[in-house]
N, C-alpha and C positions, 0 to 999 in steps of 0.2 A: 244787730246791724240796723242802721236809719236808712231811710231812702230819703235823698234830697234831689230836688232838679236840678238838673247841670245845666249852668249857666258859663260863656266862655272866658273863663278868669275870674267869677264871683263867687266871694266864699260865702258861705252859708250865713242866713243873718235873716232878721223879721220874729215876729210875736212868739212862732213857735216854738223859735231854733232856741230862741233866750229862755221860753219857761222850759225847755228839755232843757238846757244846760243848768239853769234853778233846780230843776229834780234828779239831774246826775249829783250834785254836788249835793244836794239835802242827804243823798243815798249811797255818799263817797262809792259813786260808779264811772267806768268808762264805757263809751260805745264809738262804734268805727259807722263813717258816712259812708255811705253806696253812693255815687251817684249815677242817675239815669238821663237821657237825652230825652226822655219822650213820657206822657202818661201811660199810652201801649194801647195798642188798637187788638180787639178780638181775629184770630186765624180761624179757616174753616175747621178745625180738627177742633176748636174749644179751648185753644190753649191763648195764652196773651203774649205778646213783647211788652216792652219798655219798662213802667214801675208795677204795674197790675201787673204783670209775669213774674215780677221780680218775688212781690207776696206770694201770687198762685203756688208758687214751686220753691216758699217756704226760705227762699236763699238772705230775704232779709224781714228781719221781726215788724217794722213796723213805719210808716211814711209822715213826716214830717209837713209834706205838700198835701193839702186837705185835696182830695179826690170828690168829684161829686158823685152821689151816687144814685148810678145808672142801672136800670135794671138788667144787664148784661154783667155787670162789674158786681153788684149784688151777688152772685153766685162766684164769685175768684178769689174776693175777701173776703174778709168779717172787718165791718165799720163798728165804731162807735162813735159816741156822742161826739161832735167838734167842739172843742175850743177856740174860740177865735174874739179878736177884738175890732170892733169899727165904728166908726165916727157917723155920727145923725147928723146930716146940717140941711138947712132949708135952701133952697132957693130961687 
């Protein structure tokens, strides 16, 4: 399961969502979107809402929405490297 941010009526789409669907199809796989309202703010007990709880507690494999990583959040996931694409221009 993907976690995607929920936006109200916008279906998923941008750099990521196209090379995940490139490597579903490289790997003739399917996966189901989550999607979540919120990045998720820390609770006093240690636990998270929104997409960070969603990881915490394992309910979806992996977030499509690059997370920065905060040293709070550093202990709820495991990051890796980003992928990401962006334009240099002067001005």
């Amino acid at each position: 399961m993907l976690l995607w941010p929920e936006k109200e009526g916008d279906p998923p789409s941008g750099f990521n969502y196209e090379l995940w669907k490139v490597l579903e199809e490289s790997v003739n796989a399917t996966s189901e979107l989550v999607p979540s309202p919120s990045f998720g703010k820390i609770l006093d007990n240690g636990s998270w809402t929104g997409m960070v709880g969603l990881m915490q507690t394992n309910q979806v494999d992996l977030s499509l929405c690059p997370l920065h990583t905060f040293y709070e959040r550093y202990f709820a996931a495991t990051y890796i490297v980003a992928v990401s694409s962006c334009e240099k221009q002067f001005v």
